[in-house]
C-alpha positions as CSV (number, residue, x, y, z in Angstrom):
1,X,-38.7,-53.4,9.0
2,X,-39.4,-49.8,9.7
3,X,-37.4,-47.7,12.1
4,X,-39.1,-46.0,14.7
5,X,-39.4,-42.4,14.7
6,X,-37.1,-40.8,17.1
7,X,-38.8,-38.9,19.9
8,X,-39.5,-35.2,19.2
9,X,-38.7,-33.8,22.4
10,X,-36.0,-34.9,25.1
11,X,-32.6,-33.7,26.6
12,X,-31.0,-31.2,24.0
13,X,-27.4,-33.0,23.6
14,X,-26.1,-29.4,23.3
15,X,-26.9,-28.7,26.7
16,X,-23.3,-30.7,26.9
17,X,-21.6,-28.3,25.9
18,X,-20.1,-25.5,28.1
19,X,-21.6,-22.3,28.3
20,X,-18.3,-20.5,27.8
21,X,-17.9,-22.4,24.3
22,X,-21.4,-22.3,23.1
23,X,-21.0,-18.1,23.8
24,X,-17.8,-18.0,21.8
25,X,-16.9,-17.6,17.8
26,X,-15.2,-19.8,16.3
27,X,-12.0,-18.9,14.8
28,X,-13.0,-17.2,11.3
29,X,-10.2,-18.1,8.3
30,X,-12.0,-15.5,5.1
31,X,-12.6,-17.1,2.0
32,X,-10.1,-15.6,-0.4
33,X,-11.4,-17.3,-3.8
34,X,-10.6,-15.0,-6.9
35,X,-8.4,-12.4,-4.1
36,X,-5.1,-11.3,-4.1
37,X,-4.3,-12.4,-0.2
38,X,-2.8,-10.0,2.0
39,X,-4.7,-10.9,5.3
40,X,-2.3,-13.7,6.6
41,X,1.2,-12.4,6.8
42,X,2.2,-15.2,4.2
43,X,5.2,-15.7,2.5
44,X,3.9,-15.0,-1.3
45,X,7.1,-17.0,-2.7
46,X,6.4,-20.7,-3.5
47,X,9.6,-23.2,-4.0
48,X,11.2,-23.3,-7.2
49,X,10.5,-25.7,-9.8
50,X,13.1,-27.6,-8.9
51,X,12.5,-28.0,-5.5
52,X,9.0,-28.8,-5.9
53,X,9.6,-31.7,-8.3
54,X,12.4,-33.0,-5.0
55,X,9.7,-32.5,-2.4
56,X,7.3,-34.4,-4.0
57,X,9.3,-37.5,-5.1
58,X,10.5,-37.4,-1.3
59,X,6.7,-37.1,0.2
60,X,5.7,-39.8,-2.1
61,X,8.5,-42.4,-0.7
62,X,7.2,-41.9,2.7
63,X,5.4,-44.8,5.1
64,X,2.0,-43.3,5.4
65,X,1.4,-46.5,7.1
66,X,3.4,-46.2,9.7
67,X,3.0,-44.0,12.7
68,X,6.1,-41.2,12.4
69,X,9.2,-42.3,14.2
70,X,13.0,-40.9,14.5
71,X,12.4,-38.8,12.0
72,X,10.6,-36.1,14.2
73,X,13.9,-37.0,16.4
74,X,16.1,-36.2,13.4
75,X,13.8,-32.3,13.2
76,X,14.1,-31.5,16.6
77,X,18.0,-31.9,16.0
78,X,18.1,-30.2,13.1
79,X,15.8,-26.7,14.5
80,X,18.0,-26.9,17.4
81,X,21.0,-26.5,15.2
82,X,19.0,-23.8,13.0
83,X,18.2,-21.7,15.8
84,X,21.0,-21.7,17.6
85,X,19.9,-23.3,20.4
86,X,21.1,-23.1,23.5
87,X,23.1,-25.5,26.1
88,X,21.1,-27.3,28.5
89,X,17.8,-26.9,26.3
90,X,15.7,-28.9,24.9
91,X,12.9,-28.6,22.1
92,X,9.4,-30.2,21.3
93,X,7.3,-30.0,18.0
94,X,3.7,-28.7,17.9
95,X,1.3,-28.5,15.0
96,X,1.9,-24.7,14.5
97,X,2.1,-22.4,17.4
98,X,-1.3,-22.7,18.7
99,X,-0.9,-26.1,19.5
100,X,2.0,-24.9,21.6
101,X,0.3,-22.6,23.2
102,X,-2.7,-25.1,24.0
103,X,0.0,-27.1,25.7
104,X,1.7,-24.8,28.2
105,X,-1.9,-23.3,29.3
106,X,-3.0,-27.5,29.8
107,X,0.6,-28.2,31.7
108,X,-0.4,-25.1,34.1
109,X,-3.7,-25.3,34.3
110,X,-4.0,-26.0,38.2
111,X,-7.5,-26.2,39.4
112,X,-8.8,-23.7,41.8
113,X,-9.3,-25.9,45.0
114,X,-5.4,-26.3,44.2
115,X,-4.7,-22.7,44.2
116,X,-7.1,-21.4,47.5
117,X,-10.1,-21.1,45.2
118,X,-8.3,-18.8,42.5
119,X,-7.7,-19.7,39.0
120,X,-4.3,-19.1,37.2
121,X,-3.8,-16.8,35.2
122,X,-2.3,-16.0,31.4
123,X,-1.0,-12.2,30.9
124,X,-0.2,-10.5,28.2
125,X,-0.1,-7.4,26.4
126,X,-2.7,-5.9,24.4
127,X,-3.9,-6.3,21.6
128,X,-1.9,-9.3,20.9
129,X,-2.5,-12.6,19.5
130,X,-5.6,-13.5,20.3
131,X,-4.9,-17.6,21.0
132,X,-3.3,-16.4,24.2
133,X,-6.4,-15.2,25.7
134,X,-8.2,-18.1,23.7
135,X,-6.1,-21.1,25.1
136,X,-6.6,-19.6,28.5
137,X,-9.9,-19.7,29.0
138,X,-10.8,-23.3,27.1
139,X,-8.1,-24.5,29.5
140,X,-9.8,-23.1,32.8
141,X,-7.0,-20.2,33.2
142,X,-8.4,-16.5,33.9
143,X,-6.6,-14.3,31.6
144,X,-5.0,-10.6,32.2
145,X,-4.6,-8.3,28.9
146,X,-2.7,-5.1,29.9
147,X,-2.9,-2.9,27.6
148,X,-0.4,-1.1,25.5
149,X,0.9,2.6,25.3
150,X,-0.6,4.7,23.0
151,X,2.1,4.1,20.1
152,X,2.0,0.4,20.5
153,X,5.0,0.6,23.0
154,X,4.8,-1.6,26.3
155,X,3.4,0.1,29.5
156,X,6.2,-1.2,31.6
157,X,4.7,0.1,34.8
158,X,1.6,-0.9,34.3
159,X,3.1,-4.5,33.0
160,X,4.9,-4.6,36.1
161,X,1.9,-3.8,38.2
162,X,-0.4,-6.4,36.6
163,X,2.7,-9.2,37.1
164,X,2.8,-8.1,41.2
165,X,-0.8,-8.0,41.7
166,X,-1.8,-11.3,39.7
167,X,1.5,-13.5,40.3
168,X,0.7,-14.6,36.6
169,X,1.4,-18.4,35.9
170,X,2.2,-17.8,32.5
171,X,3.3,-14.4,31.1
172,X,3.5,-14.0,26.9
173,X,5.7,-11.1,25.4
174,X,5.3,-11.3,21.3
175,X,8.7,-10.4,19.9
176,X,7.5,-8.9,17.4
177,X,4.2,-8.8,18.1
178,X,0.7,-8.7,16.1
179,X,-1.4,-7.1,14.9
180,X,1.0,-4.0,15.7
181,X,4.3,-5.2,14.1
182,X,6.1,-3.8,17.3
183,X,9.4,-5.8,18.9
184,X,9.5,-4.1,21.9
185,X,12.6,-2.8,24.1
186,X,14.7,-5.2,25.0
187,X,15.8,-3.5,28.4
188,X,11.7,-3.4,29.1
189,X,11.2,-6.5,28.2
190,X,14.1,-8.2,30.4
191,X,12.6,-5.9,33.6
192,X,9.6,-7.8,32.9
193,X,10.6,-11.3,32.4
194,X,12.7,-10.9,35.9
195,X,9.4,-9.3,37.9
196,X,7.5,-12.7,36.3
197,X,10.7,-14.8,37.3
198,X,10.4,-13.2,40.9
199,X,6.6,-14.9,41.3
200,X,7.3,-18.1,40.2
201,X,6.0,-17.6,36.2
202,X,6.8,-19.0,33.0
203,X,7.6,-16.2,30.1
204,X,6.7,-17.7,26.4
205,X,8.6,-14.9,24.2
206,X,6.4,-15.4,21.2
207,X,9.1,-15.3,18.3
208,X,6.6,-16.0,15.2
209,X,8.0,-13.0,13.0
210,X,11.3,-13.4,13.7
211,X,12.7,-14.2,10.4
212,X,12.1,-10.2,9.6
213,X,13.1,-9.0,13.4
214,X,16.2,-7.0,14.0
215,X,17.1,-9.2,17.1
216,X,15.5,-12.1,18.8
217,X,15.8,-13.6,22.2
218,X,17.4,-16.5,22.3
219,X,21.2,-14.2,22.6
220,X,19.2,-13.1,25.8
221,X,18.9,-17.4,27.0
222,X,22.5,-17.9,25.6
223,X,24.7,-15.0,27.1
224,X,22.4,-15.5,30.8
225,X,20.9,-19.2,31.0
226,X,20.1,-18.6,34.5
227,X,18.2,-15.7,34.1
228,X,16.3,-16.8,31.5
229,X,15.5,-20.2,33.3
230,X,12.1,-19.6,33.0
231,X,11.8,-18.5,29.9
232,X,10.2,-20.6,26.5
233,X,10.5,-19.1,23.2
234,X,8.3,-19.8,20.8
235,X,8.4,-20.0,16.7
236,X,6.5,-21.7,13.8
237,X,7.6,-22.2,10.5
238,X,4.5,-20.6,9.1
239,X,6.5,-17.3,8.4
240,X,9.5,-18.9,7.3
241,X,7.3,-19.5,4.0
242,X,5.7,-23.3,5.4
243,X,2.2,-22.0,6.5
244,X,0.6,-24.8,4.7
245,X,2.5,-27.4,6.9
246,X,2.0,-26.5,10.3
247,X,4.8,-26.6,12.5
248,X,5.9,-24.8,15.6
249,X,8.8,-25.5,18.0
250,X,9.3,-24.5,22.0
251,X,12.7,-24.2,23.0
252,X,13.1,-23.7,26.9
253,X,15.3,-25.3,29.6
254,X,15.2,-29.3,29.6
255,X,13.4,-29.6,32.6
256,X,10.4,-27.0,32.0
257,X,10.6,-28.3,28.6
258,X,10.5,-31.9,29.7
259,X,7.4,-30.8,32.0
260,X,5.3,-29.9,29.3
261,X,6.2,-32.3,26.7
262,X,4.2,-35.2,28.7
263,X,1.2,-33.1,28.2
264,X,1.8,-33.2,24.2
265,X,-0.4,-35.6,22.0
266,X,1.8,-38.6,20.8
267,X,2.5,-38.4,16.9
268,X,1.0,-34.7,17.2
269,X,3.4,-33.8,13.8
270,X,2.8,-36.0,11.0
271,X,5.1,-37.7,8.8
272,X,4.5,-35.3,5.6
273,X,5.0,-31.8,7.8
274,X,8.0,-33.8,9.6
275,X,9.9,-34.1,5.8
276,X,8.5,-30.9,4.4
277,X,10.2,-29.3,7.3
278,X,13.4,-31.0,6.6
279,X,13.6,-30.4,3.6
280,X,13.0,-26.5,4.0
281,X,15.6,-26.7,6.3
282,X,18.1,-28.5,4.3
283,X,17.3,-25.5,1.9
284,X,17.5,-22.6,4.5
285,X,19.2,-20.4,2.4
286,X,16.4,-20.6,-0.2
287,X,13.9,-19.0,2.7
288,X,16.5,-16.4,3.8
289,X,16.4,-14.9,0.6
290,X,13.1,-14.8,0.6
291,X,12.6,-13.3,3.9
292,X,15.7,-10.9,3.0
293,X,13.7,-9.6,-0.1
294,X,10.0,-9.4,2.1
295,X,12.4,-7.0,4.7
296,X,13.6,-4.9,1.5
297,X,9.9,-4.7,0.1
298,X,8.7,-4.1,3.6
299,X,10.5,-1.0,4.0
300,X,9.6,0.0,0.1
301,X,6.2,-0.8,1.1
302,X,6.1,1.3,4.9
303,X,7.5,4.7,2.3
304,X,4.8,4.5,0.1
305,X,1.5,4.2,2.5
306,X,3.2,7.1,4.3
307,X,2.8,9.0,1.0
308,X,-0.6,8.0,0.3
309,X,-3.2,10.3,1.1
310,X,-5.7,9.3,3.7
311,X,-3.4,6.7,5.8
312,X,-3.6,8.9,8.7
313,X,-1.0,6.9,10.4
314,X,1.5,4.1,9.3
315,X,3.5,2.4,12.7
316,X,7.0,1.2,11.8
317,X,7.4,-2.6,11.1
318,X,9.3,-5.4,12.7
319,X,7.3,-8.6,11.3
320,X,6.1,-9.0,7.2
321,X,2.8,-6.8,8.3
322,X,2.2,-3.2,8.4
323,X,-0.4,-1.5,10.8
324,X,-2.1,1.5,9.1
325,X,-4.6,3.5,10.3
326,X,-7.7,5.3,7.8
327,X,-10.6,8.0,8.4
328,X,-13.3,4.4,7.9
329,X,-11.7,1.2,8.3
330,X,-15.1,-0.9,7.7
331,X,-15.8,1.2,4.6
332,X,-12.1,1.0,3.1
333,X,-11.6,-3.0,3.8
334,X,-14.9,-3.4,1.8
335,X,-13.4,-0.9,-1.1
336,X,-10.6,-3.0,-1.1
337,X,-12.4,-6.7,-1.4
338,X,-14.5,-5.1,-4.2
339,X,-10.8,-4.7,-6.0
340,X,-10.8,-8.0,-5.3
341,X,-7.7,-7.4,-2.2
342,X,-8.1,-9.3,1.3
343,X,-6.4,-7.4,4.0
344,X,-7.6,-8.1,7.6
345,X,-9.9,-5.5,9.2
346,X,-8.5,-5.4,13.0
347,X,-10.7,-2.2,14.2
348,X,-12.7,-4.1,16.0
349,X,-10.1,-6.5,17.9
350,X,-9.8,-3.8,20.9
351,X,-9.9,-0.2,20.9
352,X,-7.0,1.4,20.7
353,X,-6.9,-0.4,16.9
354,X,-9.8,1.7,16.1
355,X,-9.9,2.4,12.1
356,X,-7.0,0.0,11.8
357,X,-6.3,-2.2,8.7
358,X,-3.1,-4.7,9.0
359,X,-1.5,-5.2,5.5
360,X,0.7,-8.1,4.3
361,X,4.3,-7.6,3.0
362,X,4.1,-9.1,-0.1
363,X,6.0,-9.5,-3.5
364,X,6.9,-6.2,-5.2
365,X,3.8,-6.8,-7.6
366,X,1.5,-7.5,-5.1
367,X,2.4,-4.9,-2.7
368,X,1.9,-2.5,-6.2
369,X,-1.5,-4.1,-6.7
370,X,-2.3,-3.8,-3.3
371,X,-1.4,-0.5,-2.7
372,X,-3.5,1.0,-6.1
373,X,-6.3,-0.9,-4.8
374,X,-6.0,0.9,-1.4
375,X,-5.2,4.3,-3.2
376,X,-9.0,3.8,-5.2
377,X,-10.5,3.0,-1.5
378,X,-9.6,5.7,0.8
């Protein structure tokens, strides 16, 4: 029997899909066969042999048949006791951040009828992390970016400003943030999570980098629980050195938390990340040492660019990234991939990163190659 032809013309099934998503890029990962990768802010240190040869006899005893179960129960509890977390909180699992992010923009995402015909909306500073402004608008939310000061600092007033003119729903501060490496002031940054908590916002302090911060939030939720009873903060295991497993964590009041946990996909962290993640933890100190050593190189790393001829400007560092500007930013990323070195070219993210490159902290050796590679590029 012979199959008819299908017809040639008809309704184009694309026509499906929103106009907002058909205009937009999709998120571009480079290839990085044959590179050495300092485009990712990645930990560069793998698990000792030892630790390997553990993780894999423990991986390969799981239940792949089975749906996961207590154990993500038995994570939770342990994070919790990892970060500290405070009394009268609670925490939910997300594969990585963005996932996390996805779900606080679907658990506010009113519609407009519901709102007198405007949308809510997502602020933030920028440039930042660009799933903020991303989550918001697949999620129907109008999003505010307000940008920085001129050395990467936050415009309080004008942070203030946007928060009393657009009664934001939800408000992120990245602590540190990206692409600029910057963890903000800490008496700025509480003025601005009370003028969100006087509208009736949510704050989500974005703690990705915080295993190479100086401080982090959460002593700021413990020492005043009520004035932080809107706040969420945010990590991922990703810079902790488990990029490959996706895994973030919201911790946040139980209620608020409790809100936007029903939102969350069931089994949304599988069974492998669940005991990868264990595991990691049940070896913190291993991934301390690591992170202690990227901090050490970091600040090894922040001297020598300042030295090199043709950085024209090198920001100090809060995160395993540095931000350093160069006379051609297009020109000098290329240089650098012919040397066979990824770094991220960010000049084009938003203007005030004009003829900005953002570097990885990396292992002593590859910070040298990376570095003699720049040197041959500028």
């Amino acid at each position: 029997m012979t199959l008819a032809a299908a017809p040639s013309k008809g309704p184009n099934p694309l026509d499906r899909i929103r106009p907002d998503v058909r205009a937009m890029h999709a998120y571009a990962v480079q290839g990085a066969d044959g590179l050495l990768k300092m485009d990712a802010m990645e930990n560069p240190f793998g698990l000792p042999a030892e630790l390997q040869a553990a993780l894999g006899q423990r991986l390969g005893q799981l239940a792949l048949n089975r749906y996961p179960g207590v154990r993500n129960d038995v994570l939770r509890a342990a994070l919790a006791r990892h970060a500290g977390m405070p009394e009268g909180h609670a925490l939910i699992l997300g594969n990585g951040s963005d996932e996390l992010i996805g779900l606080v923009s679907i658990a506010c995402a009113l519609p407009p009828e519901a709102r007198g015909g405007q949308r809510p909306v997502v602020l933030a500073p920028v440039p930042g992390f660009v799933m903020y402004a991303m989550s918001a608008q697949l999620q129907g939310l109008d999003f505010v970016g307000v940008p920085l000061a001129p050395d990467f600092e936050l415009d309080e007033a004008a942070m203030l400003a946007a928060i009393a003119e657009h009664r934001p729903a939800i408000t992120y501060i990245a602590y540190p943030n990206n692409p600029t490496a910057t963890l903000w002031d800490e008496g700025a940054v509480q003025r601005i999570s009370d003028a969100v908590a006087a509208v009736g916002g949510i704050v989500v302090m974005d703690e990705a980098y915080q295993p190479f911060a100086s401080r982090t939030w959460i002593d700021r939720m413990r020492a005043e629980p009520a004035r932080n009873r809107h706040v969420l903060l945010m990590r991922t295991l990703s810079k902790f050195g488990l990029a490959g497993v996706r895994l973030g964590y919201l911790i946040g009041p139980a209620g608020l938390v409790g809100e936007i946990d029903k939102v969350r996909p069931p089994y949304n962290v599988s069974v492998l990340n669940c005991e990868a993640a264990l595991f990691a933890l049940e070896h913190a100190e291993v991934f301390a040492a690591q992170a202690a050593e990227l901090r050490a190189q970091r600040g090894a790393l922040v001297a020598q660019l300042r030295a090199l001829p043709g950085i024209e400007r090198c920001w100090d560092s809060e995160a395993n990234m540095v931000l350093v500007r160069v006379q051609d930013a297009a020109r000098t990323f290329a240089a650098l991939r012919e040397r066979k070195v990824l770094i991220k070219n960010v000049s084009t993210m938003h203007p005030m990163l004009a003829q900005c490159l953002r570097l990885t902290v990396g292992s002593a050796d590859e910070n040298a190659r990376m570095l003699a590679a720049l040197q041959a590029s500028l």
